[in-house]
N, C-alpha and C positions, 0 to 999 in steps of 0.2 A: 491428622484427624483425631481428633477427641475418642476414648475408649467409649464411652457413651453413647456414640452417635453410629455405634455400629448394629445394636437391634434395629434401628429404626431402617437404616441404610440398607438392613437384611430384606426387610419386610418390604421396601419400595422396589428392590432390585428385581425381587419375587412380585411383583404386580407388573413391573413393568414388561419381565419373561412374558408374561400370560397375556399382553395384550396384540390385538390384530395386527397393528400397525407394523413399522420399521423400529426397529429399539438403536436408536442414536446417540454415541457419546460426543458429548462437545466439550473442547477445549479453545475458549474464543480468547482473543484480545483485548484489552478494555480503551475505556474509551469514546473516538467515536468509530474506532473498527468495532464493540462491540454495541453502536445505533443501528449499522448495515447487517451485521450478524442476527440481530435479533429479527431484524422484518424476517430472514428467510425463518428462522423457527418457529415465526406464528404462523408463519405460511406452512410449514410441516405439521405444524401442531393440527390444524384445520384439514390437513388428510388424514390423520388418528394415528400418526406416528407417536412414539414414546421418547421424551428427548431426556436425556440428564448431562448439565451442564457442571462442568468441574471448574469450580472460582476459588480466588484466593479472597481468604477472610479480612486481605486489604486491598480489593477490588472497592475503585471511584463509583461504578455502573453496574455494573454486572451482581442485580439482588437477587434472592429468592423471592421467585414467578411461582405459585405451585398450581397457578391456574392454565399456564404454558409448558412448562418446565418441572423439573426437578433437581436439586442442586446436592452438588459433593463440596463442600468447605473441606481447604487444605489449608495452613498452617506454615508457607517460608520462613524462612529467615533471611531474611535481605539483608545484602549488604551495604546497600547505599539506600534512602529513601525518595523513592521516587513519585514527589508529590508538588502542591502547588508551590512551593518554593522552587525545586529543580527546575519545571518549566520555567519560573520566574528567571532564574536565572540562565536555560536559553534563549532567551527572548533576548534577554541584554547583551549578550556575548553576538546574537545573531545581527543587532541594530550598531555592535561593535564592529562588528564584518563587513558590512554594508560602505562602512569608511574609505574601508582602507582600498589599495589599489591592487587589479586585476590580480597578479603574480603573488603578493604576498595575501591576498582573501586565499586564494587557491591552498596557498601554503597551510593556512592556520584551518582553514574549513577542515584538511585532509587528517591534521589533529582531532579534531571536534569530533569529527563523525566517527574516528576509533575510540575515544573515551565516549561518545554516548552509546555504540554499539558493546562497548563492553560492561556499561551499564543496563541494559535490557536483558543482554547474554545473561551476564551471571542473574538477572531475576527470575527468568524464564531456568535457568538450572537449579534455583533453590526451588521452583515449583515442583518442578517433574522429580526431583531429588525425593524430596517430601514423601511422592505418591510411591516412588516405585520403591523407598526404605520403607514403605506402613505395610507388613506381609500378609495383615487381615485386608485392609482395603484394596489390595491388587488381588487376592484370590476373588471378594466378592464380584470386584471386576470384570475377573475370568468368567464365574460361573453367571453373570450377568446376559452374556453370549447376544453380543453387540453388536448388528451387522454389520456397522462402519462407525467410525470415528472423523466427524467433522469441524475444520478446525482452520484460523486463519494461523500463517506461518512464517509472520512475520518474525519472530522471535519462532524457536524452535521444539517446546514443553510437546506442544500438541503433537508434531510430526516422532518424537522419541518415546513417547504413550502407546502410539497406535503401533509405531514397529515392536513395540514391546510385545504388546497384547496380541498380535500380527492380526492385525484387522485392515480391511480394507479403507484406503483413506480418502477421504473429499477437503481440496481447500476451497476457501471464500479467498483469495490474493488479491493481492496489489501488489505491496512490497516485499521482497524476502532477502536478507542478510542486507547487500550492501546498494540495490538496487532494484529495477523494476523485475518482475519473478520470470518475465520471457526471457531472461538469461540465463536462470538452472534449467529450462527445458527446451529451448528454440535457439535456431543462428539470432545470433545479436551483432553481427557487424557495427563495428564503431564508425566506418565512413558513413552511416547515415539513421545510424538509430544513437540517439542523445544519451548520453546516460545522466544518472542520478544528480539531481541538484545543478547540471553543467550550465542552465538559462539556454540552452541551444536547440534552434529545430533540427530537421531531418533533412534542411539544403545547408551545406557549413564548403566554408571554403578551407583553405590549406590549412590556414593558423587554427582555427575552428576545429577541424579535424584532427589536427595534432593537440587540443589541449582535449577531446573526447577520446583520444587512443591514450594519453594519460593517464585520466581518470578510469578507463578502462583498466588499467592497468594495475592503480592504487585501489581499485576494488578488489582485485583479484589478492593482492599483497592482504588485504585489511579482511578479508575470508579467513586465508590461511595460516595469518600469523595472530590476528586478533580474538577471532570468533570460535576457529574450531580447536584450540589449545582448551579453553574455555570448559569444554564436553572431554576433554581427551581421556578424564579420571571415571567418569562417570558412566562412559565406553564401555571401558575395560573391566566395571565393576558390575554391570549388566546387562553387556548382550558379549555376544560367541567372540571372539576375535578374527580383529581384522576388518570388526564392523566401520564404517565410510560415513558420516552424518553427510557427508554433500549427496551421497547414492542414496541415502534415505530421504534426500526433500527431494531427490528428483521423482521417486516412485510413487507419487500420488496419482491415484486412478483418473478424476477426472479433475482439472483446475478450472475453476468456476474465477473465471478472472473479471474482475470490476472495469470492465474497460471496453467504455463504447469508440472504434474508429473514427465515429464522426466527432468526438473531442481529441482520442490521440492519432499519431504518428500511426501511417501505415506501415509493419514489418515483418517479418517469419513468424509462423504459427506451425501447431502440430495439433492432431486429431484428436486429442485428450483434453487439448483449452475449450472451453466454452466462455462465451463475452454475456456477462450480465451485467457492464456498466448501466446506473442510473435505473438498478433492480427495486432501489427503494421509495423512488420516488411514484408521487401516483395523484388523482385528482383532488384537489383542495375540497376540503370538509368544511361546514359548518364552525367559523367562529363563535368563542365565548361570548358574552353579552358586551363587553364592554370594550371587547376590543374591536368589534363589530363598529360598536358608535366610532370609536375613535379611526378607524379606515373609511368609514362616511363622512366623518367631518372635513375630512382631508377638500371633498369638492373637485372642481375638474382638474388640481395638482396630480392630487393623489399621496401616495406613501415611498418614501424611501426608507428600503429595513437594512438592518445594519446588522452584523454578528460577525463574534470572532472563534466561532464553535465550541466544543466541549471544555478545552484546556487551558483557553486565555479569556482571562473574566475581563481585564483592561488594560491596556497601554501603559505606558509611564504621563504620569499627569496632564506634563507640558505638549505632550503628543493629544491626549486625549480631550484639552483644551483647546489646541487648535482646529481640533474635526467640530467639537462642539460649536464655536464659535462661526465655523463655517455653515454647519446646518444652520444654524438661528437667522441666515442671510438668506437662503432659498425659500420660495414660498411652501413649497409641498412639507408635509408634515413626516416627521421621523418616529422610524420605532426601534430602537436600538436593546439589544443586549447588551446587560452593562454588571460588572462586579465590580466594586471597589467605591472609592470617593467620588461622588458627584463633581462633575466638571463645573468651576468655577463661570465657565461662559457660556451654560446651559440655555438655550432659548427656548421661547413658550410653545414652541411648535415640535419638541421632541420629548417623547418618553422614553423613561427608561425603567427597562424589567431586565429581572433574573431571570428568565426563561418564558419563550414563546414559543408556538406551535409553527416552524418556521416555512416547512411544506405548505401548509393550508394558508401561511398569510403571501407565499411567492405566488400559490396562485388566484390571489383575490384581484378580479380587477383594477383597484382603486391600486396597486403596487407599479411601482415604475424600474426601478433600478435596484438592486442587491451591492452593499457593501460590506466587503467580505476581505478575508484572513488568506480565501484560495483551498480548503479544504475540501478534497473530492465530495465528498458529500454534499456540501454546499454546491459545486459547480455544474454534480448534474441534475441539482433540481432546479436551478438557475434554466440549463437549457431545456431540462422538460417543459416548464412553465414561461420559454421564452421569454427570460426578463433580463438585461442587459447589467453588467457586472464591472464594480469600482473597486480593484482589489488592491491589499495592503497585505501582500506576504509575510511570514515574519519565520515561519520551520519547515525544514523538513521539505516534502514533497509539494510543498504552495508554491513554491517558485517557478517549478516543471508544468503545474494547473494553471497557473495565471498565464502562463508565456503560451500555452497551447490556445487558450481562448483568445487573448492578444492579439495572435498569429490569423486567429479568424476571423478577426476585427469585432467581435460579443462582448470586448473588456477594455478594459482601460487600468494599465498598472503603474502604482504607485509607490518608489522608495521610502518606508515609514523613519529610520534613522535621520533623515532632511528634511522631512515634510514641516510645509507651512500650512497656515492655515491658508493664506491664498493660494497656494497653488491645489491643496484640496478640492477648496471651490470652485476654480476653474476645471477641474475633472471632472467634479460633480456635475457641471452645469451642461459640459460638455456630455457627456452620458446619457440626461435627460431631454438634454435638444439636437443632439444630434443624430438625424434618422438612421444614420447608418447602423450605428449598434443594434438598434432595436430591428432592425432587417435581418441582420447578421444573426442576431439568436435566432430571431423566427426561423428562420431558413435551417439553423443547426435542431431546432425544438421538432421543425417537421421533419427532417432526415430521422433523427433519433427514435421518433413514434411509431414508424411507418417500417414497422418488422413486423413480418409472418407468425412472431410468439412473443410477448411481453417477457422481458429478461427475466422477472422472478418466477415465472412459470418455467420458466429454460432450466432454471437454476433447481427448484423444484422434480424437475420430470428428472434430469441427470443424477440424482442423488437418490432418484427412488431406483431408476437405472442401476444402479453400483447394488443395492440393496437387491432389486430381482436374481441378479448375474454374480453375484458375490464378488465384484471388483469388475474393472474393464481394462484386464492386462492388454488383452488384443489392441487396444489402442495408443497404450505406451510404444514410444521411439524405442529401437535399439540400442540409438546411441546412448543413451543415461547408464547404457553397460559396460560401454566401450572406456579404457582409462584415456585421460586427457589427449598423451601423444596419437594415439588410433582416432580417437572422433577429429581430432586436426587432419590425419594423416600423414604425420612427421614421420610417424614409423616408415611411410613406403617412402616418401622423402628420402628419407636418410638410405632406406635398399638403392634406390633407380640412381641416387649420388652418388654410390659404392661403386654400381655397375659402372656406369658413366666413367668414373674415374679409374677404375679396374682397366677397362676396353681404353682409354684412353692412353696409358701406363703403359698397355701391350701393345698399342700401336707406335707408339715411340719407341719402347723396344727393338718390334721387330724393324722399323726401317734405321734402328741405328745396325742393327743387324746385319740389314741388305747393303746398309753402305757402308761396314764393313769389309764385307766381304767384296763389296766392289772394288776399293782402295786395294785390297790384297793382290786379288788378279791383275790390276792395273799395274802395280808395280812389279808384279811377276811377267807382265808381258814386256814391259820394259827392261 
């Protein structure tokens, strides 16, 4: 932070003291973790909480709001840039993968996912590095007197702030280190809870379950060897010794988890999770003027919208030629998000924008099907808005979202490394005439509605929660105390083994003993 920018940052901290509300530090993700971050802030802003948001001054999303918000610009030093090029280049490495065969994807995936985790790791440590070396901006911090710090964790800046400052902590989850976040605080059994990226449900037969005890496995290694080496200077250099970064993601008060049952897998929960999957979705608004005509012109087709969310503006050409080529053959009319070179076999029934309002066009009547990347965000406004979903995976957690809706029969997925334009089409057609998709969401769109509290009011009431009560220890498990061997219970294992084999030892013993002593007398009687 700029010497400069510390009268001003005096003067806001001091207003923000002073007001009724809750005074919340936020440290979000950018992105589209921070699209879903932001609905809940305007949702706290509207109870007269006081929020300050701490970004990096090379945050894609995350601007200064001074109408919601209030922002701390910090100053990294990255050491790699992670920008539209790097996804560029997961994207190709990802349609590279897609190639090759079962055993060796597994091989190079488990590569990948340590060089991009070690990529995020070290950005998220030039962050929080930045704050906790600036000795003026961590005092104002202090004297700031912040009931909580809210924060998504998936990378880990925010979680090492708040135990800094020791405030009480709220995350927004999904993801954390190597996988889904029910694994730093819940049983995760691998016979029937999928992990990370696996393409597998929660029924898997033997091979299945041996390549999910695996990567079970390869997570645990790619934690310990990749991620928390990472923090281990950083530790040492500001907090007590002996501090645990795995004991610090577990101690968050209440985990506000994105994740509605009726799109994932049912599994172990504990009484500190709260579920706001599809918090941010909510009833379509009034369209602009123009996009208005153009979902009317559509007629009794209607619209097919298309996106590939925040991070991928467009495909590789010949890929992006063949989807076009395929729309221009369906009668219903297209609304695509699109960045890059216009596709060569663009037809006159699709438009293309840099940015639509993508909630209010899913739920416009004249909409039929969502063609999609698989981005949670996208997926649960698909099923709020019951509209039936043509997905084209390409990162990260899309593989795990399409295969769940798949699973429910709401989607239809498609390999983008091979795709044709015919076989596009044929998805496409199938999507829109076939009743069953359009049943299957409806069916998942009324499950998902039909709760006692709207997720972001959940999510809401829980954080004013932590701010009433100054945290909610009372709710945290035991176990995030216990070290690894004691929550397994290897420890008593290895006792009752001792015993066992101790009594076992002395029973052999004593009958060599006895029949010792039998042999003796026997041959004394003789």
């Amino acid at each position: 932070m700029k010497p400069k920018q510390l009268p001003s940052l005096t003067c806001l901290l001091f207003m923000i003291c002073c007001c009724l509300g809750g005074n919340i530090l936020v440290l979000p993700e950018d992105c589209s973790h921070w699209v879903n971050m932001k609905v809940i802030l305007r949702k706290l802003h509207s109870h007269n909480h006081s929020i300050t948001v701490v970004r990096s001054s090379k945050s894609w999303y995350i601007q200064e709001n001074p109408s919601i918000y209030s922002t701390i610009t910090v100053n990294p030093i990255e050491t790699e840039d992670v920008g539209a090029d790097y996804f560029k280049m997961l994207i190709e490495r990802s349609l590279e993968l897609q190639k090759m065969s079962p055993f060796f994807r597994f091989i190079e995936q488990q590569k990948d996912i340590a060089k991009v985790l070690n990529v995020f790791h070290t950005g998220a440590l030039q962050m929080v590095s930045v704050i906790l070396e600036d000795a003026a901006l961590v005092k104002l911090l202090r004297e700031a007197k912040f009931d909580l710090l809210l924060t998504d964790p998936a990378f880990s800046a925010g979680v090492l702030l708040a135990k800094f400052l020791h405030l009480p902590m709220v995350y927004n989850v999904r993801w954390l280190n190597t996988g889904d976040a029910h694994m730093k605080i819940a049983p995760s059994p691998p016979s029937y809870v999928p992990m990370y990226n696996s393409l597998l449900h929660d029924q898997m037969n033997f091979l299945q379950r041996t390549e999910n005890f695996m990567r079970y496995l390869f997570s645990i290694l790619q934690e310990r060897y990749v991620i928390l080496p990472i923090y281990s200077e950083l530790l040492k250099r500001h907090f007590p010794p002996g501090a645990d970064l795995l004991k610090m993601l577990q101690s968050a008060d209440i985990w506000l988890m994105r994740v509605d049952f009726v799109f994932e897998f049912p599994r172990p929960s504990m009484p500190n999770v709260v579920y706001i999957g599809g918090f941010q979705c909510q009833p379509a608004q009034g369209l602009p003027t123009e996009l208005e005509e153009f979902m009317q012109s559509s007629g009794e087709h209607g619209v097919v919208i298309m996106s590939l969310g925040t991070v991928v503006g467009a495909l590789p050409s010949a890929i992006t030629d063949a989807i076009a080529a395929a729309f221009a053959k369906i009668p219903q009319k297209v609304l695509w998000r699109f960045h890059g070179e216009r596709p060569s076999t663009l037809g006159n029934n699709t438009l293309l924008l840099e940015w639509f309002p993508q909630n209010d066009l899913l739920g416009h009547p004249k909409a039929r099907a969502l063609v999609t990347h698989g981005g949670s965000n996208g997926m649960y406004e698909a099923i709020y808005h019951g509209l039936p979903v043509l997905a084209l995976p390409l990162l990260f957690d899309q593989f795990d979202n399409v295969l769940r809706m798949q699973v429910r029969g709401a989607a239809r997925v498609l390999q983008v490394a091979t795709l044709t334009s015919q076989e596009f089409l044929e998805a496409l057609k199938d999507i829109l005439e076939n009743p069953l998709y359009r049943s299957s969401i409806r069916k998942l769109s009324a499950l998902h509605r039909d709760q006692p509290l709207a997720p972001l009011e959940k999510a809401t009431f829980w954080i004013e929660y932590v701010i009433r009560h100054k945290g909610a220890a009372h709710l945290c498990p035991e176990g995030i105390n216990l070290p690894w061997y004691s929550y397994h219970s290897l420890d008593v294992l290895a006792f009752l083994l001792t015993l066992t084999v101790i009594a076992l030892l002395t029973s052999i013993y004593v009958c060599k003993l006895l029949c010792c002593r039998t042999s003796i007398k026997k041959r004394k009687v003789e």
